[in-house]
C-alpha positions, 0 to 999 in steps of 0.5 A, a space after each residue: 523508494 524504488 525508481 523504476 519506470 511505470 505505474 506509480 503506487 503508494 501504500 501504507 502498512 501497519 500491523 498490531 505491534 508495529 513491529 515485524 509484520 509493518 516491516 516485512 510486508 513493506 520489504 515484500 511490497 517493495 519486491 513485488 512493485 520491483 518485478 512489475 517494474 512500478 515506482 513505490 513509495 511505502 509509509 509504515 506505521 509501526 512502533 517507531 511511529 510514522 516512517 516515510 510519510 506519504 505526502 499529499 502529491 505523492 497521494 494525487 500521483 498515484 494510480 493505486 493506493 495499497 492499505 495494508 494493515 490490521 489496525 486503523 491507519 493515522 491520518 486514514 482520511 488522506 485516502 478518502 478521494 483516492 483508487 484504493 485496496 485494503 487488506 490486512 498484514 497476514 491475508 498480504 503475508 500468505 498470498 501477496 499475488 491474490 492482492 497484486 491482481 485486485 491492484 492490477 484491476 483497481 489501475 483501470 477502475 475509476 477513481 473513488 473505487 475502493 476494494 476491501 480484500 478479506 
């Protein structure tokens, strides 16, 4: 988890094998919240099961939630009431900045706002 000052963001990322992609795009994430000096705090799932389990305070805390994922998520009904953005694993890869601005937007949009990037 990043300690740094400022919004707080949850995500959840997972891809298909669970392996490489989960884990590189969680290590991506986690530079990305460092340069906009957000707090973030990442649960993967992937081939080792759910790392890092988001819990519930931690999902009432946060201004965003970020689904990144290319297959459907354990526990997805956590998200339900919650201000999210869902994108799959290679749109995330190829232009994480695409998908930070539709975060960035999501902080003033009102909860149960929900945004599905293709």
């Amino acid at each position: 988890m990043t300690v740094i000052t400022g919004r707080y963001l949850v995500a959840v990322t997972a891809c298909v094998s669970g392996v490489a992609h989960t884990y590189m795009a969680a290590e991506r994430l986690e530079k990305l919240c460092q340069q906009e000096k957000w707090n973030v705090h990442i649960e993967t799932q992937g081939a080792l099961g759910v790392e890092s389990a988001l819990t519930e305070d931690d999902i009432r805390r946060a201004d965003v939630v970020l689904l990144i994922t290319d297959i459907e998520l354990a526990g997805s009904e956590r998200f339900e009431d919650t201000r999210y953005v869902k994108c799959g694993i290679n749109a995330f890869l190829r232009d994480p900045q695409r998908v930070m601005v539709a975060v960035r937007k999501m902080l003033s949009a009102p909860q149960h706002t929900q945004v599905i990037l293709d």
